[in-house]
mmCIF file as gemmi writes it, N, C-alpha and C atoms, coordinates in Angstrom:
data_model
loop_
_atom_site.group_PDB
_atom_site.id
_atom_site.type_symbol
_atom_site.label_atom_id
_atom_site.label_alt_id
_atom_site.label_comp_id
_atom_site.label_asym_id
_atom_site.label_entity_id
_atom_site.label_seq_id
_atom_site.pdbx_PDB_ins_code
_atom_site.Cartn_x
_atom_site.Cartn_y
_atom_site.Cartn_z
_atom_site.occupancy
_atom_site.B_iso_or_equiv
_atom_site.pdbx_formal_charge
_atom_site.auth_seq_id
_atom_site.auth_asym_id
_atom_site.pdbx_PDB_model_num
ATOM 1 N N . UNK Axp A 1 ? 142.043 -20.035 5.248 1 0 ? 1 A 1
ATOM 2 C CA . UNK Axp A 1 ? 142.245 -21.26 6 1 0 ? 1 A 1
ATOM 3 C C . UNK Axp A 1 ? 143.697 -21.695 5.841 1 0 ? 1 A 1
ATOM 4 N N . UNK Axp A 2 ? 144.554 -22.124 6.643 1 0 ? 2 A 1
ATOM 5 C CA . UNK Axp A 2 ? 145.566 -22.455 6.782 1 0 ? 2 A 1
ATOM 6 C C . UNK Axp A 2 ? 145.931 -23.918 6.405 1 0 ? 2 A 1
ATOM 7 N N . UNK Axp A 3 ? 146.747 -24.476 5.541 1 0 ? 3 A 1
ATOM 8 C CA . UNK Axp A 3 ? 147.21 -25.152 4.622 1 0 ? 3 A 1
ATOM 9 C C . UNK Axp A 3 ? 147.357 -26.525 5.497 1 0 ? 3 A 1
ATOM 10 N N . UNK Axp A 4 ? 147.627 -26.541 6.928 1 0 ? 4 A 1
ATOM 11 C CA . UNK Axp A 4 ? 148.262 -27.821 8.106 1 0 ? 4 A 1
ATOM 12 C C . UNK Axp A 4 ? 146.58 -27.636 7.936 1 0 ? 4 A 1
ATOM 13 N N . UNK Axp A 5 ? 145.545 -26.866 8.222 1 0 ? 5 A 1
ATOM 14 C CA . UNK Axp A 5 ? 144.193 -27.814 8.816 1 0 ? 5 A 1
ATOM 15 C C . UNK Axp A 5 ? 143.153 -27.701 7.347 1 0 ? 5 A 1
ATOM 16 N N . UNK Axp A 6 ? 143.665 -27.858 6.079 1 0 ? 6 A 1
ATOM 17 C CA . UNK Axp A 6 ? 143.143 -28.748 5.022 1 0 ? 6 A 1
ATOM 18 C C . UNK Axp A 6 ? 144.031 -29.64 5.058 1 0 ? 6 A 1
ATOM 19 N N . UNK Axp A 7 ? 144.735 -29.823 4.81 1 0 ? 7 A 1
ATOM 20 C CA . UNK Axp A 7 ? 145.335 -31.236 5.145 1 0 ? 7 A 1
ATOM 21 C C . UNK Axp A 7 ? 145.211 -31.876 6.107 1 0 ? 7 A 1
ATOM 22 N N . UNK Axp A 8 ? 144.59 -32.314 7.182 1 0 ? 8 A 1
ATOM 23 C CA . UNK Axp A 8 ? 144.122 -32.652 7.983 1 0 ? 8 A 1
ATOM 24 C C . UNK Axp A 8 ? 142.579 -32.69 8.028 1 0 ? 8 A 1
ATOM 25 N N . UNK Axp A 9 ? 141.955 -31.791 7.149 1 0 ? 9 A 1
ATOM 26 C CA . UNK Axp A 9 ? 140.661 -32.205 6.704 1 0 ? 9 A 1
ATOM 27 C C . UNK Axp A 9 ? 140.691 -33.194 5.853 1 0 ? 9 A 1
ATOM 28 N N . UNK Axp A 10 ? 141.638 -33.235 4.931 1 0 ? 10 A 1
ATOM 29 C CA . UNK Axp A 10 ? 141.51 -34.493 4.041 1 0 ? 10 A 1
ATOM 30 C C . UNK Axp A 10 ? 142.091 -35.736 4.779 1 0 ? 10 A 1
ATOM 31 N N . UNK Axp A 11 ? 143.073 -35.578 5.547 1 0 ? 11 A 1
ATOM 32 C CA . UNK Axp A 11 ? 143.375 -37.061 6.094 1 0 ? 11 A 1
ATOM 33 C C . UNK Axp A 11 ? 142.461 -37.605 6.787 1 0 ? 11 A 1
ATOM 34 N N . UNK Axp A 12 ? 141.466 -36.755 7.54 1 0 ? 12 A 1
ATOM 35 C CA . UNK Axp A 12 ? 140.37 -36.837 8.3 1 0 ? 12 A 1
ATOM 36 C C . UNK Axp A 12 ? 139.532 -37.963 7.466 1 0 ? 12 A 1
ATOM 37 N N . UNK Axp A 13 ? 139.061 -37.183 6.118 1 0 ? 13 A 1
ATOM 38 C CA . UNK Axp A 13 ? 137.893 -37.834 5.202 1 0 ? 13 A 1
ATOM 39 C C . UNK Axp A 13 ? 138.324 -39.227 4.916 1 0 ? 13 A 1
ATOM 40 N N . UNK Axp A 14 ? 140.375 -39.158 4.615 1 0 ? 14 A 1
ATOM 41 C CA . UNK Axp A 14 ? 140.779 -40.589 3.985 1 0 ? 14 A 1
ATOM 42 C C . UNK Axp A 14 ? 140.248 -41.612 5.078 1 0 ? 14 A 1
ATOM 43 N N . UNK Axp A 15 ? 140.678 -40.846 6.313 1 0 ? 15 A 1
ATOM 44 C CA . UNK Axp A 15 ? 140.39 -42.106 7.347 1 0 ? 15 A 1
ATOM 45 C C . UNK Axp A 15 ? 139.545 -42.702 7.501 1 0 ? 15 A 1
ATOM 46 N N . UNK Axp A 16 ? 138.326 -41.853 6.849 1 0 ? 16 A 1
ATOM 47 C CA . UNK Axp A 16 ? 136.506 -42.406 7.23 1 0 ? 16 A 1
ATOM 48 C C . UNK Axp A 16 ? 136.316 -43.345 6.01 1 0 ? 16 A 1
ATOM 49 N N . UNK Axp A 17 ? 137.43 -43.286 5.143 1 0 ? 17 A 1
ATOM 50 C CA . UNK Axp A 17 ? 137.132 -43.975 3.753 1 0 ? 17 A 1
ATOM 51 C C . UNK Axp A 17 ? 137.088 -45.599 4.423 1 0 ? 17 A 1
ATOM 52 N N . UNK Axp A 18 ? 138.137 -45.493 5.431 1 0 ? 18 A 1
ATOM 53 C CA . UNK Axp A 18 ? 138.431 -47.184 5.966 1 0 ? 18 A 1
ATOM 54 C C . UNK Axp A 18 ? 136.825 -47.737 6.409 1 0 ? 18 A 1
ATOM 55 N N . UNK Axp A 19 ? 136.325 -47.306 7.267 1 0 ? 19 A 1
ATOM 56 C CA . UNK Axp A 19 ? 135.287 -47.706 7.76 1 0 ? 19 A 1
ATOM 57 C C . UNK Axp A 19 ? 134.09 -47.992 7.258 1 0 ? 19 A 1
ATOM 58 N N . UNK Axp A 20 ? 134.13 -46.972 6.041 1 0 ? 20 A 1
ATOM 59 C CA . UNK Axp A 20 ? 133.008 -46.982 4.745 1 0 ? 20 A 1
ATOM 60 C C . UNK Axp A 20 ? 133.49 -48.279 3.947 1 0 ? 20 A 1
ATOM 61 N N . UNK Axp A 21 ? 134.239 -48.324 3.718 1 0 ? 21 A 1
ATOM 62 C CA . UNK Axp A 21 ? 134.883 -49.846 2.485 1 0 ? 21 A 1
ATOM 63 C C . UNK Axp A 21 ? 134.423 -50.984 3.351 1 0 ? 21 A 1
ATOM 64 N N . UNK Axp A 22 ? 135.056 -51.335 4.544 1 0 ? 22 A 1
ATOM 65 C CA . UNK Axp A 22 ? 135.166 -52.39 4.504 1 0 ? 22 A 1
ATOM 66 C C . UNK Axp A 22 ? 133.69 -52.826 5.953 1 0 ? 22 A 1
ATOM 67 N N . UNK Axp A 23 ? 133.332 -51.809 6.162 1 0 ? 23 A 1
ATOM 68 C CA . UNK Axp A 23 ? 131.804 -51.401 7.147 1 0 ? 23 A 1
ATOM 69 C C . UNK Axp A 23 ? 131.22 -51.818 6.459 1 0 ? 23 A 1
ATOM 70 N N . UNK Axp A 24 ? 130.809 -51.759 5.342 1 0 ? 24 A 1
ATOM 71 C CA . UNK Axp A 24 ? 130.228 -51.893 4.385 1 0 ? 24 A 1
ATOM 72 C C . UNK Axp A 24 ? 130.297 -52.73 3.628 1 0 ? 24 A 1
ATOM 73 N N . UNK Axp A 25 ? 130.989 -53.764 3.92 1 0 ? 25 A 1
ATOM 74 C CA . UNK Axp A 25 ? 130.902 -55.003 3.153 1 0 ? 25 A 1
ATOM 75 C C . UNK Axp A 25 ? 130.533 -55.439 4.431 1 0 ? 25 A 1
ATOM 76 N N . UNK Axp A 26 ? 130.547 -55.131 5.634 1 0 ? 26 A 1
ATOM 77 C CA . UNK Axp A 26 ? 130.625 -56.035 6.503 1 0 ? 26 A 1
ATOM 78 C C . UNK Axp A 26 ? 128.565 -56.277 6.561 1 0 ? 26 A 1
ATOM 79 N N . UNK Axp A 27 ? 128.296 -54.968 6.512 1 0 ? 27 A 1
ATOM 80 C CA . UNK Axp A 27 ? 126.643 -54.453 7.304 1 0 ? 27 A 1
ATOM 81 C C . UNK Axp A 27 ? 126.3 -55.279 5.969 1 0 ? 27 A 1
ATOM 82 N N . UNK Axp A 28 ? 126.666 -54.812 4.487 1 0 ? 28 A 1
ATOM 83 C CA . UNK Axp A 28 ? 126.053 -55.719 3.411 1 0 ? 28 A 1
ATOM 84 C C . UNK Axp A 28 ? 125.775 -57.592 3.559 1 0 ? 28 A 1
ATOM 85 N N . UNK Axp A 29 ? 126.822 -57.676 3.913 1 0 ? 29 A 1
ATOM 86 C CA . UNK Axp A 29 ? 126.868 -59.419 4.365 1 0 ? 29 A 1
ATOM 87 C C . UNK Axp A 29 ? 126.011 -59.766 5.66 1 0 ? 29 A 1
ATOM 88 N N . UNK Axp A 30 ? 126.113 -58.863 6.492 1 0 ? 30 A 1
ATOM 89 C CA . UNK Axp A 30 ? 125.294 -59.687 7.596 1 0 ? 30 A 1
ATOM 90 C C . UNK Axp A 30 ? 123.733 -59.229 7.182 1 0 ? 30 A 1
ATOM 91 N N . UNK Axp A 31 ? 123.314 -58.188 6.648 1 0 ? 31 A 1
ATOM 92 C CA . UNK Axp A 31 ? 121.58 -58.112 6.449 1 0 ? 31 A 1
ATOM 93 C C . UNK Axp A 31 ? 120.923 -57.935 5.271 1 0 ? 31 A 1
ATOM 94 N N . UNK Axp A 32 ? 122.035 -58.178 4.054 1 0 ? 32 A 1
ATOM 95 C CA . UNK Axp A 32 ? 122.015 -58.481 2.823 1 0 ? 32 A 1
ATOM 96 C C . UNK Axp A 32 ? 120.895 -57.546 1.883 1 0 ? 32 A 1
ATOM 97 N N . UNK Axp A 33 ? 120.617 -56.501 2.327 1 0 ? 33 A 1
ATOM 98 C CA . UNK Axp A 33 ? 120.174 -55.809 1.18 1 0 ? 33 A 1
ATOM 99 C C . UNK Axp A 33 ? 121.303 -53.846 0.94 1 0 ? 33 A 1
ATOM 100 N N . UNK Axp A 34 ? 120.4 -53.25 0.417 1 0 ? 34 A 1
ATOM 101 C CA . UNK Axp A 34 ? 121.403 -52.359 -0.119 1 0 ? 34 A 1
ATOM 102 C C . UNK Axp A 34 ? 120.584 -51.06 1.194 1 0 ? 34 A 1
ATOM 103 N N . UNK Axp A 35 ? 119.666 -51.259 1.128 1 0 ? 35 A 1
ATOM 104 C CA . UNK Axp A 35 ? 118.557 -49.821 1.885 1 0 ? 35 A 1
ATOM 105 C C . UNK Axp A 35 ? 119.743 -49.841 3.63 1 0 ? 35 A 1
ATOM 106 N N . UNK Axp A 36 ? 119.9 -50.6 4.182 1 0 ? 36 A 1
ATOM 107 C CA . UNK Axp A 36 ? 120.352 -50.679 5.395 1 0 ? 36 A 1
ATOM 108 C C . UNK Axp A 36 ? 122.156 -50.181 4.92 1 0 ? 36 A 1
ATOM 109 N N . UNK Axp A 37 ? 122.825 -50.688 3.882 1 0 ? 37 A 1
ATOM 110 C CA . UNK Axp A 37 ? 123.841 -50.534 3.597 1 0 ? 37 A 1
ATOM 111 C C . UNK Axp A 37 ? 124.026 -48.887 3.189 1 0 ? 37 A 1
ATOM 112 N N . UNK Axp A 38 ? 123.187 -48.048 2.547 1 0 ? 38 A 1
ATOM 113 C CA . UNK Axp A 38 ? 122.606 -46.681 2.36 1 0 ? 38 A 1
ATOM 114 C C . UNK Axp A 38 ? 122.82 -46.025 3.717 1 0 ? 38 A 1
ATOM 115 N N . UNK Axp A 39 ? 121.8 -46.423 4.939 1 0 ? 39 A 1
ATOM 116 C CA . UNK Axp A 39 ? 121.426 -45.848 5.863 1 0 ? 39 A 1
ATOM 117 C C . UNK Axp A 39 ? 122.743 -45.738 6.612 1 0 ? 39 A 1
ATOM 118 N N . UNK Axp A 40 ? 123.755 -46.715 6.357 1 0 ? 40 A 1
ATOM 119 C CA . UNK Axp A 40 ? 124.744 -46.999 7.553 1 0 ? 40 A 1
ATOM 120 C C . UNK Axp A 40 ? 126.24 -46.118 6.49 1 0 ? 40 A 1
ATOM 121 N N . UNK Axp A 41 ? 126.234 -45.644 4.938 1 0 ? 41 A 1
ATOM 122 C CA . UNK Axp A 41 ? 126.673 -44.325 4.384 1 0 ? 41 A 1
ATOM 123 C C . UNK Axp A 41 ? 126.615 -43.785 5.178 1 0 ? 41 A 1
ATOM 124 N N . UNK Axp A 42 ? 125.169 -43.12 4.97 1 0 ? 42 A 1
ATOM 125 C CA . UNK Axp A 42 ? 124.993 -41.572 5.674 1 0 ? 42 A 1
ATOM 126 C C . UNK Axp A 42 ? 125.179 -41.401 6.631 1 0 ? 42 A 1
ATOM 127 N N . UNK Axp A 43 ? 124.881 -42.602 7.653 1 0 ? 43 A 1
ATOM 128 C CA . UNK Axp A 43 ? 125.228 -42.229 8.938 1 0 ? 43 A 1
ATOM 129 C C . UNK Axp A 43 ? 126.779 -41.581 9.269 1 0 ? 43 A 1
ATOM 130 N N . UNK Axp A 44 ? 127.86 -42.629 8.499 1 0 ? 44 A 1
ATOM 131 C CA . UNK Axp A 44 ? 129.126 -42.101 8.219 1 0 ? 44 A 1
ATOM 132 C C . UNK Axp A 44 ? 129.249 -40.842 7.734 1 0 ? 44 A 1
ATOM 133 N N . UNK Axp A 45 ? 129.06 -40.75 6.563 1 0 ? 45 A 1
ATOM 134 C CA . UNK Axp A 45 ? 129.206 -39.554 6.161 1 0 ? 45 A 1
ATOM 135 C C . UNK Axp A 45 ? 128.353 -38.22 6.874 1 0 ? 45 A 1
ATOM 136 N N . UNK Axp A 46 ? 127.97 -38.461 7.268 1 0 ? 46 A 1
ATOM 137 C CA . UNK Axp A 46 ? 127.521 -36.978 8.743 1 0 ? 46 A 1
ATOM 138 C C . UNK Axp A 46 ? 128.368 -37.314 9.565 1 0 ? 46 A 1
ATOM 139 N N . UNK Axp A 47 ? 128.718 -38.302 9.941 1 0 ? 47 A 1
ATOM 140 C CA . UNK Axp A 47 ? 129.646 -38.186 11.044 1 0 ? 47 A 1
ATOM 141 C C . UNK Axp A 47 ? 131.418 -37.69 10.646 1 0 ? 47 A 1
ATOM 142 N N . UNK Axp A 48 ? 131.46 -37.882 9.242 1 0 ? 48 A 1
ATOM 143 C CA . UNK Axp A 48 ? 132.59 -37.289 8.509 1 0 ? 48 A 1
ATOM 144 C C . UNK Axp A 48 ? 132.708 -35.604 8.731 1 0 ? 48 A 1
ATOM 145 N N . UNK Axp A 49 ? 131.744 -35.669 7.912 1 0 ? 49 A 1
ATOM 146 C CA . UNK Axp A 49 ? 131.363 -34.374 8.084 1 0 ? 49 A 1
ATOM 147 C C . UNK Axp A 49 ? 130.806 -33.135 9.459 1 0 ? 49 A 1
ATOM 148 N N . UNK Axp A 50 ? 131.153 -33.586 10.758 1 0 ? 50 A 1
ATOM 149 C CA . UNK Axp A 50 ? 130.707 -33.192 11.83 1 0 ? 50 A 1
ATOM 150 C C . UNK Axp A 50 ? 132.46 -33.334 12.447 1 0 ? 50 A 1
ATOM 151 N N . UNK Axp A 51 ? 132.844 -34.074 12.204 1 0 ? 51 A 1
ATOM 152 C CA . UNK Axp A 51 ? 134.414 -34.248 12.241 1 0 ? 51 A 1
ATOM 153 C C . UNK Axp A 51 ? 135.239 -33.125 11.474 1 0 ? 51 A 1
ATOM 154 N N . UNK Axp A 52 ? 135.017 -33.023 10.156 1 0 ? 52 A 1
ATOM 155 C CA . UNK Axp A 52 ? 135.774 -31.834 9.78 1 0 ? 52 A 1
ATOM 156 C C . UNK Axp A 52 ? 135.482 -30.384 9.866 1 0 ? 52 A 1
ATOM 157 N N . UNK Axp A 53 ? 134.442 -30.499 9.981 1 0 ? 53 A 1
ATOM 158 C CA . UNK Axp A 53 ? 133.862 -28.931 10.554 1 0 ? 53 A 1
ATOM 159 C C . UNK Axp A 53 ? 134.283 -28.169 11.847 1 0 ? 53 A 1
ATOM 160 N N . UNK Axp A 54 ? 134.946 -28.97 12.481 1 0 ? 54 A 1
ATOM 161 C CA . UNK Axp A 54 ? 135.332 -27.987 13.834 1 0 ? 54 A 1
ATOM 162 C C . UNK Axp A 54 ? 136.747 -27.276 13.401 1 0 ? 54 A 1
């Protein structure tokens, strides 16, 4: 694998970090438990992961 598209896999992941931090305070505050805050992870993180795979 060529060195420009891991690095770009990882900037990929940093970027999803944004949406996870602060998504996630957001989904926590508006329906206040942790199970929905879980569900709305994974959803991210597959979608992370469907992103760096091509």
């Amino acid at each position: 694998m060529e060195m420009s598209a891991i690095s770009r896999k990882v900037g990929t992941m940093v970027l999803m970090g944004v949406p996870v931090i602060v998504g996630g305070g957001i989904v926590y505050f508006a329906f206040g438990n942790f199970t929905t805050l879980i569900v709305y992870e994974v959803i991210l993180g597959l979608a992370s992961l469907g992103f760096i795979s091509k």
